[in-house]
N, C-alpha and C positions, 0 to 999 in steps of 0.2 A: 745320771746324765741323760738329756733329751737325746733320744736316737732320730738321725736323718732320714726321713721316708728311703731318700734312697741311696741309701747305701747298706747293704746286707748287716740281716744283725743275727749274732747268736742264737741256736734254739733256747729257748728256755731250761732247755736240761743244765745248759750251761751256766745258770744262774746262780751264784755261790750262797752258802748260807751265812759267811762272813768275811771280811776282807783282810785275807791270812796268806800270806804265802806259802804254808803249809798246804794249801787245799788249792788243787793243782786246777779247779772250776776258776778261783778269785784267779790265781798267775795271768790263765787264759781272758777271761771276763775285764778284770783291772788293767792290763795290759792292753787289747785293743783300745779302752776308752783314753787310757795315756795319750796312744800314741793319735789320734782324733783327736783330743783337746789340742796338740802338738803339732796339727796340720798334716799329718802322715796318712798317705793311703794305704789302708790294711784292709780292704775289699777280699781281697785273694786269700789272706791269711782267714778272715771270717768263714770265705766258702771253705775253707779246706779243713777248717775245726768243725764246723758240721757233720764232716763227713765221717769224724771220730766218736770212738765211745771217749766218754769221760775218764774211765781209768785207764785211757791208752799214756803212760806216763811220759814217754820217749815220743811218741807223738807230739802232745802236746808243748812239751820243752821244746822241742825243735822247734813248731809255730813262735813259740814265746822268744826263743835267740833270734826267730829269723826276721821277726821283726823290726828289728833294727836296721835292716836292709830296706825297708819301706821308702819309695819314693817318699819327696812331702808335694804337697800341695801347693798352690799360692799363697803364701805365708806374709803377712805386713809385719809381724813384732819382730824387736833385735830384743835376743836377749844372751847376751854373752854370758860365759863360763867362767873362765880365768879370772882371777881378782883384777891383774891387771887390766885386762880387759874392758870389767866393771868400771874399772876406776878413770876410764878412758870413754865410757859412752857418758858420765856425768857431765853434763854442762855447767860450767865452771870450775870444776873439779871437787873433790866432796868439800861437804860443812869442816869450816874451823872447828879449831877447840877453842873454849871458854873456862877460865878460870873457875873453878867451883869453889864454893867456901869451902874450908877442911872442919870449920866447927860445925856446919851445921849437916856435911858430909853422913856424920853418923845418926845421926834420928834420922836423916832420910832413909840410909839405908835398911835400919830398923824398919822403918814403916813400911820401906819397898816389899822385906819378907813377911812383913804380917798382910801387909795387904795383897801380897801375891796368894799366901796359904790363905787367907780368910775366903779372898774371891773365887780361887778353885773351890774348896768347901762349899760358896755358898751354890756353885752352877754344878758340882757331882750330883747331884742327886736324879737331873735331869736330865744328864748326860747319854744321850743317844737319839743324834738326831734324826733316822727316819723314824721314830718313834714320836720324840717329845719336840714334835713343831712347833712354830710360833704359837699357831692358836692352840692347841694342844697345852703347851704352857700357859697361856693365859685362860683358860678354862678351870684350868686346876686349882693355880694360885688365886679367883673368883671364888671360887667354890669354899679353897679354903680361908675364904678372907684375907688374904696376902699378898693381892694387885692395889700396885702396883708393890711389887717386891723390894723391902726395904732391911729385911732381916731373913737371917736361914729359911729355908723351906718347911714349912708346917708336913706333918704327915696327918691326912684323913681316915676316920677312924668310924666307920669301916671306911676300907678303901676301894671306891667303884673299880670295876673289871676293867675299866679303859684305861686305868692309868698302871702303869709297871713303872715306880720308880727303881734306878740302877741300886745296886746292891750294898756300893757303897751308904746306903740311905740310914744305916743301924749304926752310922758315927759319921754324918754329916747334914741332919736335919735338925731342925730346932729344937731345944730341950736335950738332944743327944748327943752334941758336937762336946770329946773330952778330950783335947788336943784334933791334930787335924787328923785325916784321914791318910792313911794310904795311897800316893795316885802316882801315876809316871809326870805328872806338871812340876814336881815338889821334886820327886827323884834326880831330874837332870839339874833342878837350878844346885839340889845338892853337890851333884857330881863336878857341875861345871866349879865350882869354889873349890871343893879337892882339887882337881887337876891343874887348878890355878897355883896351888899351895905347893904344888910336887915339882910343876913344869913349869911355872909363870911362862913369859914369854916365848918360852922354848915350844911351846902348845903345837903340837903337829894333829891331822886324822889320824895317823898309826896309834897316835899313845891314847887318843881318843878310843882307837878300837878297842886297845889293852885291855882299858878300862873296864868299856863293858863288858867284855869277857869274863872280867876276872869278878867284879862286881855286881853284875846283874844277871839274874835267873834269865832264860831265851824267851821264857812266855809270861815275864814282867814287863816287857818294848812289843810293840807293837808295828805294827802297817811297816813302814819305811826302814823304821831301826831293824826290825824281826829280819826283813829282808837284806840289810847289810851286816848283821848278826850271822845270819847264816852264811853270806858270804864270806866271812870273817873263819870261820870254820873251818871252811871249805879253802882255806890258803888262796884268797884271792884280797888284795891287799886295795884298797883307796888309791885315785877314785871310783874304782870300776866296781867299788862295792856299793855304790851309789845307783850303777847303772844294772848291772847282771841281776835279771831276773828281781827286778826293782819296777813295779809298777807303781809304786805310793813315793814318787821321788820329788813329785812337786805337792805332796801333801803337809798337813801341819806340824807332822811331827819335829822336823827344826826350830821353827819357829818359836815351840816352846821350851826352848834351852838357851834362847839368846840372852835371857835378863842379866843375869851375872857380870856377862860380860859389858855390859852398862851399867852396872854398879860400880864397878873397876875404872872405870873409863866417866865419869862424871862431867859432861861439857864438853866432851869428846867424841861426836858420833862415829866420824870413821875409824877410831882407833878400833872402838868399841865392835863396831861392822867387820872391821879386818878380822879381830879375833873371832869374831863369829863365824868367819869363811871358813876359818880351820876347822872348826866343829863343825859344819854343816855339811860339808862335803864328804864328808864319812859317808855319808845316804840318804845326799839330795842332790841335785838337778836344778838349775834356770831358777824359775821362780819360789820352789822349796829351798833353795839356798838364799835367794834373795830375803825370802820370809823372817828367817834366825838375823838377817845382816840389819834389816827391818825394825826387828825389837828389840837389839841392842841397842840399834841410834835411837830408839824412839825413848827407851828407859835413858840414855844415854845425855839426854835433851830436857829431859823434864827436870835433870838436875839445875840447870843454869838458864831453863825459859821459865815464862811470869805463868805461863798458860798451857793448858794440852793443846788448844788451835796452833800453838807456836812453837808443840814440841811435835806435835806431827806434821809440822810443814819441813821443820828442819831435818828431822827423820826423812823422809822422802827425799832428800839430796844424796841418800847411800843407795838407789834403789834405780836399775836401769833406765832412764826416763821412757822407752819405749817398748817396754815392757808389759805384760797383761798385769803385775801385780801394781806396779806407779800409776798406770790407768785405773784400777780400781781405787786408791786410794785418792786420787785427784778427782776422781765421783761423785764419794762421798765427804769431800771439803765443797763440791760444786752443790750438794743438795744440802750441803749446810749455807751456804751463799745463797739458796732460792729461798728460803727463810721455811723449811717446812720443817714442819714438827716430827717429832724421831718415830711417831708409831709409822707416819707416811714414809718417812724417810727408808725405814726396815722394809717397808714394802716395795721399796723405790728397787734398793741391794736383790731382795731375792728376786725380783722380775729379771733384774739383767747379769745376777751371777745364780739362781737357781739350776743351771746346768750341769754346776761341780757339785762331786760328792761332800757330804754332808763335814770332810773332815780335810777336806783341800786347803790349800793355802790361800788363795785369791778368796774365797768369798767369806773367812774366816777374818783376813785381814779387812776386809772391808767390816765387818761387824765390830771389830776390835776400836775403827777410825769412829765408826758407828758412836759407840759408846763414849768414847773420851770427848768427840765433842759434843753430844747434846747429853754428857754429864752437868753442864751447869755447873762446874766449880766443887760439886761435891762428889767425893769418895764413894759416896754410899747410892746415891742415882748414879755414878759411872758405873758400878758394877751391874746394879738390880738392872738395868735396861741395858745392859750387854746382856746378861743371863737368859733376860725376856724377851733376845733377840734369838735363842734358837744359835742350833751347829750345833761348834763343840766347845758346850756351854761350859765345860769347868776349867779349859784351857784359856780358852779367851775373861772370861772371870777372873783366871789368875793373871795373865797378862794384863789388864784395866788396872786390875788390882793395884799392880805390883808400880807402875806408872802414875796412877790416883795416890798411893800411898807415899810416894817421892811429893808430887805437889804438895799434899796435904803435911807431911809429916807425922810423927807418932800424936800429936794433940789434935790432929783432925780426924781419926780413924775413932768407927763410934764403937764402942763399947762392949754392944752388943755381940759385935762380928770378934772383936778380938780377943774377951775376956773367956771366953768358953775355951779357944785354943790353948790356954794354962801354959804358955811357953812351951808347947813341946807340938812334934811330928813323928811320923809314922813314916817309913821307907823300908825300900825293898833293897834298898841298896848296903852292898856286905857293908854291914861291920858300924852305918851309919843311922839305924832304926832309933824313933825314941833323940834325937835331936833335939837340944831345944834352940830357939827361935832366937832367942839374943845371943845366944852363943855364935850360930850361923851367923848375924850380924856385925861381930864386933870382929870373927873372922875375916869376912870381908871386907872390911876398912883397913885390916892391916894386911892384906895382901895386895891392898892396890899398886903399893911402890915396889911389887916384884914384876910388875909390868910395866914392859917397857911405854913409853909416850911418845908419841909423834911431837 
């Protein structure tokens, strides 16, 4: 994030080496920038961490609660809390639901999970983005003759000193993809279909928390989750496990757990959104909870529109209208309306949301809008130029994916992306490793009628 000339900023000592809530630098570091994005003056709190060593631990916790206390600033955006709330700043009230065919229900849904696992795979390799920037990416993929990217990531051989592909790269690059990878993108749409299967409509945050407790290792989640994980722990119960010592509360971690719940909900965005709130408020906030409500309507939409332009317009009726995330997405429909082509276009996004970290929600979802509409009707350009848009590439990859794969169906998904996956995945999650792919599928079509319908 671009820091204020003036407003006081952190020594550098303060500067984390990763964004963990374990590492009591990120709490302090992540937490100011929150609450600054958020319009809060935390001037005071700056100078008086200065004044601290880094492993003062009691120190620094106390800065980090007592920020909450923080006057705000001059603030324009409303962005409510409560569902109902939500459901009350909507102008007109949310999107209908639309009838979905029930035959062709299931190849889409098939396609939604191959195209969601294929598109993560195809964007882990590249995944970290102060690392693997826009041009950074396109340098690569040049080099390795694979701009504009149309298939898995090539590995260079030798491979120059600039580039550090992520780790996952030894089972998710070309030639190497045997079944998908590992990743928390694939883990929660897992999760979310279990807890549909267990709880259908009964879906609370609590049984959410259960879950990952009971199911996921602490340092398999990340940023947001890690954070309400450990509150979980620590006998502090939703939604305050959203907020305590939660600086990653409007980041993207929700967001990418919304699909399922728009698989269920077919033509149905706010049902779809409803259900999303309950999961997301586990540990998110404002527009990290909008985010998840966001990708349900928007998978939720592609079931019964002609178009992505028409399933992301409908989507954005679950979404505060005056909100920084519904500003960002009405953006990027406005610089598709100036007729400019998507390289400008990416350029357009990181000029006026490069301020958020590389894995926030706002400018995540804007690359996600990015993608779908100057996908041109195909699967396979939605994802490659989502992925060659930079962030957090195998997130939003899977999200494209998983939305291009409903339009398209299983005979529009090429070949290339989805024969290598061999029906099966890789998760961290107890008991669910080694998955295969139509299995999850045909799961989910028969779980839809355990939820309930508006």
């Amino acid at each position: 994030m671009r820091t204020d000339p003036d407003q006081p900023a952190l020594e550098e000592r303060f500067t984390p080496v990763d964004h963990d809530p374990l590492i009591l630098t990120a709490l302090l570091t992540d937490e100011v920038i929150q609450r600054r994005e958020s319009g809060y003056d935390v001037d005071d709190f700056v100078r008086s961490a200065n004044r601290l060593e880094t492993d003062d631990r009691d120190g620094i916790l106390a800065l980090v609660d007592g920020m909450w206390e923080a006057p705000r600033r001059e603030w324009s955006w409303e962005e409510p809390e409560s569902l109902d709330d939500i459901e009350a700043s909507l102008v007109g009230g949310p999107p209908k639901s639309t009838a979905a065919d029930s035959v062709a229900h299931a190849d889409r849904v098939h396609a939604a999970w191959l195209g969601r696992i294929a598109g993560c795979n195809l964007g882990k390799p590249v995944e970290w983005g102060d690392h693997w920037t826009v041009s950074h990416i396109a340098d690569y993929l040049r080099r390795a003759d694979a701009y504009p990217l149309t298939d898995y990531i090539p590995v260079l051989d030798p491979m120059p000193d600039e580039f550090d592909l992520n780790a996952s790269w030894i089972h998710s690059t070309r030639g190497r993809v045997d079944g998908s990878a590992r990743d928390d993108d694939i883990d929660y749409a897992i999760l979310a279909l279990h807890l549909l299967e267990t709880h259908g409509a009964a879906l609370t945050p609590t049984l959410v928390g259960d879950a990952w407790t009971e199911m996921f290792p602490l340092r398999q989640v990340f940023t947001a989750e890690r954070s309400a994980y450990i509150n979980l722990t620590n006998g502090i119960e939703a939604p305050l496990t959203a907020r305590v010592r939660n600086p990653y509360r409007e980041w993207i971690g929700a967001q990418i757990r919304g699909d399922v719940f728009g698989y269920v909900h077919p033509g149905d965005p706010w049902s779809a959104a409803s259900l999303a709130y309950r999961d997301a408020t586990l540990s998110h906030t404002a527009n990290g909870v909008y985010g998840e409500m966001w990708a349900a309507a928007l998978v939720a939409a592609a079931f019964t529109e002609s178009d992505a332009r028409s399933a992301v317009e409908l989507s954005l009726g679950v979404v505060p209208p005056q909100s920084r995330l519904a500003a960002a997405i009405r953006f990027v429909i406005a610089l598709r309306d100036e007729g400019l082509g998507w390289e400008a276009a990416r350029a357009r996004i990181a000029e006026e949301y490069g301020r958020y970290a590389w894995v926030h929600t706002i400018n995540n979802a804007a690359v996600v809008t990015l993608g779908l509409l100057w996908g041109e009707g195909d699967f396979t350009t939605a994802v490659g130029r989502t992925v060659m848009s930079g962030l957090d590439t195998d997130s939003n990859g899977a999200t494209v994916g998983s939305v291009a794969g409903i339009l398209a169906g299983t005979a529009g998904l090429p070949e290339r992306l989805v024969s290598p996956l061999h029906d099966r995945t890789r998760s961290a999650l107890f008991g669910f490793d080694g998955s295969r792919i139509s299995d999850l599928a045909s799961r989910t079509v028969a779980v839809r009628g355990s939820v309930t319908e508006r």
